[in-house]
BAZALO-489007 format. One line per field, with one value per residue (C-alpha): x, y, z; residue in one letter; chain. Coordinates in pm, 1 decimal. Each point is the difference from the previous one (the first is absolute). Layout:
// BAZALO-489007
x: (X_...)
y: (Y_...)
z: (Z_...)
rest: (A_...)
kette: (A_...)
END
This chain:
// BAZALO-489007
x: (1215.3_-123.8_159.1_-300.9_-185.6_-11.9_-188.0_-289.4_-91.6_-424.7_-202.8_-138.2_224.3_81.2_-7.0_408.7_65.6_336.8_103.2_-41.5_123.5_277.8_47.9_-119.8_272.1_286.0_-90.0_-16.8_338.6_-225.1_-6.2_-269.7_-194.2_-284.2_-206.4_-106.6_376.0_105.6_-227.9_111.2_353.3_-56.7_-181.4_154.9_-295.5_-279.0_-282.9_-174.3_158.1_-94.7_-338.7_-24.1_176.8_-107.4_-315.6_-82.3_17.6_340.1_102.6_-165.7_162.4_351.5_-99.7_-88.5_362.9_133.1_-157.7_29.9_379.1_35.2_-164.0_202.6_310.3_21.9_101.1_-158.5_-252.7_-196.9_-274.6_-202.4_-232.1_-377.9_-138.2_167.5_-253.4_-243.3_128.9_-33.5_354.6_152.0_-195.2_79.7_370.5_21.0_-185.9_195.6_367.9_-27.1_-162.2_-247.7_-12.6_-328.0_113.2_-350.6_-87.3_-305.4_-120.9_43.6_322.0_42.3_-95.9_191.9_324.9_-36.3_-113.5_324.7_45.3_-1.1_147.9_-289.6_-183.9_-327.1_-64.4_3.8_-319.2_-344.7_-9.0_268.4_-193.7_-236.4_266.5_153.1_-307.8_-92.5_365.4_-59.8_-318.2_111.2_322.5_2.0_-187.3_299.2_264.1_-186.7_-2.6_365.9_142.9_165.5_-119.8_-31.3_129.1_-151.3_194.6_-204.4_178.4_258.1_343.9_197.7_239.1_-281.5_-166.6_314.0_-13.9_-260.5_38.9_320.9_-129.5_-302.5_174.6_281.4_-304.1_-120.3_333.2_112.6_-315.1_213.7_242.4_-273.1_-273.0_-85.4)
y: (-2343.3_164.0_402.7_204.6_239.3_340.5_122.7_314.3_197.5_142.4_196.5_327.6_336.1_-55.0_-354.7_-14.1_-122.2_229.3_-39.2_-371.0_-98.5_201.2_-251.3_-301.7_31.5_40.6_-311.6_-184.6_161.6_102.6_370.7_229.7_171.5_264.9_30.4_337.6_115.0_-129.3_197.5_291.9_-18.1_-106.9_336.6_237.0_118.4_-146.1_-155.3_303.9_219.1_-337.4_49.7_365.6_-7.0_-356.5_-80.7_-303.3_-196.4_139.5_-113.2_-348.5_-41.1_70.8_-299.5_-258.4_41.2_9.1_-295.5_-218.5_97.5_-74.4_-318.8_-168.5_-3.8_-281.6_-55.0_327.7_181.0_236.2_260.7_153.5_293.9_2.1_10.4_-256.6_-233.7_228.9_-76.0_-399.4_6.3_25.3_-235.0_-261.0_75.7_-6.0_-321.9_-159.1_110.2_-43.0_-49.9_227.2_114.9_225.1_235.8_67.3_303.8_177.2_383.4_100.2_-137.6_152.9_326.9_17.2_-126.1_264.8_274.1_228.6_-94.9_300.4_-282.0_-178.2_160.5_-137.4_72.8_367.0_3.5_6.6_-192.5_-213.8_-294.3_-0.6_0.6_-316.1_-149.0_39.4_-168.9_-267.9_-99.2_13.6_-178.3_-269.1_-235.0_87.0_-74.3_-339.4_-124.7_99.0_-79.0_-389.3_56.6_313.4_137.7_228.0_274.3_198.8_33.6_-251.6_166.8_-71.7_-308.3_-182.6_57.0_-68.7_-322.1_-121.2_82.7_-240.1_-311.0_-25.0_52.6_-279.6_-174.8_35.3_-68.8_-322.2_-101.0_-253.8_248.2_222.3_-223.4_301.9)
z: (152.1_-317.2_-62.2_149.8_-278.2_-51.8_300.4_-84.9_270.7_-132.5_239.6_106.2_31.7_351.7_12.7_88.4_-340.4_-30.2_371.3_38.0_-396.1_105.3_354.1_-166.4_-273.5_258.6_114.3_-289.2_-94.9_-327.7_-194.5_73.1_-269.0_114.0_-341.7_70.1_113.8_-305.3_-253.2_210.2_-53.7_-367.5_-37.2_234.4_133.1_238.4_-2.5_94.9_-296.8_-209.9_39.2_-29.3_-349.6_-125.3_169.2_163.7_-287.3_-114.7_333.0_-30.7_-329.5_152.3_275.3_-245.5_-204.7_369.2_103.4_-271.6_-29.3_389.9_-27.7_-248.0_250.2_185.9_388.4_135.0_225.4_-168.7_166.0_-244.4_35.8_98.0_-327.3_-151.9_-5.4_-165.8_-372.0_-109.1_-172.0_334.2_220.8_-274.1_-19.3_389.2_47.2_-308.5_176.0_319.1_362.1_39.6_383.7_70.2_316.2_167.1_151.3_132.2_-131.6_373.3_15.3_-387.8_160.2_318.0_-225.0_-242.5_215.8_-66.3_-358.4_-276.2_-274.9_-71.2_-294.5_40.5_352.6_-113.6_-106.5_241.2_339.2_87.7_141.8_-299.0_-244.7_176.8_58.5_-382.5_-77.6_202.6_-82.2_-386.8_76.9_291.4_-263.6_-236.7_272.4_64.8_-317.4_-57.3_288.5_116.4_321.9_245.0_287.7_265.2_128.2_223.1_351.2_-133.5_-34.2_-296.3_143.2_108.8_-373.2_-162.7_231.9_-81.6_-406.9_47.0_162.6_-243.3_-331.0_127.6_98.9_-410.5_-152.3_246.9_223.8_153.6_137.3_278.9_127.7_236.1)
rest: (X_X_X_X_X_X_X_X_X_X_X_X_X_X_X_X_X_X_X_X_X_X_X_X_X_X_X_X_X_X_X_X_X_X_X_X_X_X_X_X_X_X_X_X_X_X_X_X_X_X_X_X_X_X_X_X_X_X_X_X_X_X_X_X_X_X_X_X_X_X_X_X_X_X_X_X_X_X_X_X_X_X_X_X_X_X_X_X_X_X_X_X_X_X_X_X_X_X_X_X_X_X_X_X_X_X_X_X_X_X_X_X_X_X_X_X_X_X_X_X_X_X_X_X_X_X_X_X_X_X_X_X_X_X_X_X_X_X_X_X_X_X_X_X_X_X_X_X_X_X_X_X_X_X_X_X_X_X_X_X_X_X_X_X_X_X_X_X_X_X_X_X_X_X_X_X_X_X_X_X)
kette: (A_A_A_A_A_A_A_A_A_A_A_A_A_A_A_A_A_A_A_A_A_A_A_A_A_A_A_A_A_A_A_A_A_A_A_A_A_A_A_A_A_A_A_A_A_A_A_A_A_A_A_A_A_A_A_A_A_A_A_A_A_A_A_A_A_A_A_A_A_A_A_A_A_A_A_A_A_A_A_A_A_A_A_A_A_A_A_A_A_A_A_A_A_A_A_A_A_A_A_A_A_A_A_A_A_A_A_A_A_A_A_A_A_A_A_A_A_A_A_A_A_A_A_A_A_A_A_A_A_A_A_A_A_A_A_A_A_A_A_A_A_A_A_A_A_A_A_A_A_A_A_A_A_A_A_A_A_A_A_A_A_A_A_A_A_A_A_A_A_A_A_A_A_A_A_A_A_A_A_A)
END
């Protein structure tokens, strides 16, 4: 069988993408990179203080050099933030270097996930649900047309995900190998 590609975990905040890049890694006895944990410790600061000092587009800047650094390793499992996809640099660099993997989730389940969260600069503005509702409407289409294929993970827990992420990309490297 063919070495399996770089594996890119897209999707809304609160999709999993950290949690289950983090299990689906282990697995494949790969190294974990969390895009936005990696800008953070590049900076020494968070992505909060990011986007007080630098803007959004500071920050978005500091993703694409983060991404397109990340995605010229090879043999590893990469989550990247949210926004990602907003910028065409980056969907093109993640489709070019590796398997895209769209983790699907819904605004309720967005909402109920992130509930707690004080980290997340741009649910600080207005109404939670509208906020997420406006980001997903923007980006799903984005995800889509990045993504390899997607993955639901509403009322899924994370093995199960990371499951199911596994047999399909063996499936795309070696069809022969899971007929399932």
């Amino acid at each position: 069988m063919q070495e399996l590609p770089n594996l890119i975990l897209i999707g809304p905040m609160g999709a999993g993408k950290s949690t289950i890049g983090r299990l689906l890694a282990a697995e494949l006895s790969r190294q974990f990179f969390d895009s936005d944990h990696e800008i953070q410790a590049r900076c020494g600061a968070d992505i909060p203080w990011i986007f007080d000092v630098e803007g959004e587009v500071g920050f978005r800047d500091r993703e694409t050099q983060m991404i397109d650094e990340l995605t010229r390793r090879e043999g590893v499992v990469i989550a990247t933030g949210g926004g990602a996809v907003l910028r065409e640099q980056n969907r093109r660099a993640l489709r070019e270097r590796g398997t895209v993997i769209y983790l699907f989730t819904t605004v309720e389940q967005q909402l109920r996930r992130t509930a707690k969260d004080r980290n997340r600069p741009l649910l600080q503005r207005g109404d939670r649900e509208q906020v997420l509702s406006d980001m997903f409407a923007l980006r799903d289409p984005l995800y889509r047309a990045t993504a390899d294929f997607m993955v639901r993970t509403d009322k899924r827990g994370p093995r199960a995900v990371v499951n199911e992420i596994v047999r399909r990309v063996t499936r795309m490297v070696d069809p022969l190998q899971c007929k399932a």
